[in-house]
N, C-alpha and C positions, 0 to 999 in steps of 0.2 A: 652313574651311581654317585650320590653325593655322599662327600664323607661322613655323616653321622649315619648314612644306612648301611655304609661300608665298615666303620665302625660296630654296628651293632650285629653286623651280617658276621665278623668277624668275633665278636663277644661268644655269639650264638654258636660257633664250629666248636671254640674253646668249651664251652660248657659242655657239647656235646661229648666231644674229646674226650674229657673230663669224666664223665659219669661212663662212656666203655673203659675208661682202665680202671673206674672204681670198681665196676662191675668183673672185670677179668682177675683184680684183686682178689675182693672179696670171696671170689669162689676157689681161690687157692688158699688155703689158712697158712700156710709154711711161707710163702710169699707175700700175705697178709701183715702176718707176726715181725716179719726182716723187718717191712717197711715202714711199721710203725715203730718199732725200736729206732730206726733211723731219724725218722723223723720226730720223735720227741729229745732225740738230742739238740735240737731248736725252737727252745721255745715259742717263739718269732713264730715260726712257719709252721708251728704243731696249733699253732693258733689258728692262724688264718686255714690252715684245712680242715681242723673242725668248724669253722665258722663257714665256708664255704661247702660243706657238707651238711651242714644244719638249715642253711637258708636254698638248698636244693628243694625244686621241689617235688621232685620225682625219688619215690622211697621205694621202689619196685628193685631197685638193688641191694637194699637192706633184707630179702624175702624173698632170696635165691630158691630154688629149690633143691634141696640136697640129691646130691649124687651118689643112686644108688649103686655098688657093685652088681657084675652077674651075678644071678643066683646061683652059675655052675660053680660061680668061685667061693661061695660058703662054704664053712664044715655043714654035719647034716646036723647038730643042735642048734644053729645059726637056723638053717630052713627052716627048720620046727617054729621055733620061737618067731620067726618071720610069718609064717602059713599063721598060726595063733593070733600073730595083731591084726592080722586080713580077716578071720572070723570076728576077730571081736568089730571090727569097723565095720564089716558087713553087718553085724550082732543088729536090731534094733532092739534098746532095753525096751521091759515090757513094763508099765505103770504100775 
């Protein structure tokens, strides 16, 4: 392997790296919130990770799908209003 494929064989781990811990970030908001308080205490490096975020090109982490609880663990006006928005997304409006 020559160094510039080794190099970029190595870029390419990093990036991957990179976008699992955005990812495992992201979907924690309490561990989201820490990290970005932390990190805009540098401005420096609050930079380059937005910037390094912005030029990703995979946005499939930005568009998590939210984690729904069981529904055994609702109260029962939680179920209602839940069973309600399932009608209504089943609903097709009618012209």
């Amino acid at each position: 392997m020559t160094v510039g494929r080794g190099r970029a064989w190595a870029r390419q781990l990093a990036k991957a790296a990179a976008l699992r811990a955005i990812t495992f970030v992201v979907a924690r908001p309490r561990l989201d919130d820490f990290l970005r308080r932390q990190i805009y205490r540098f401005p420096g490096l609050a930079g380059r990770v937005r910037g390094a975020v912005a030029l990703s090109r995979r946005a499939d982490w930005q568009s998590l799908p939210i984690l729904l609880s069981d529904e055994a663990e609702l109260t029962d006006s939680a179920r209602q209003v839940l069973a309600d928005l399932r009608r209504a997304l089943d609903h097709e409006p009618t012209p």
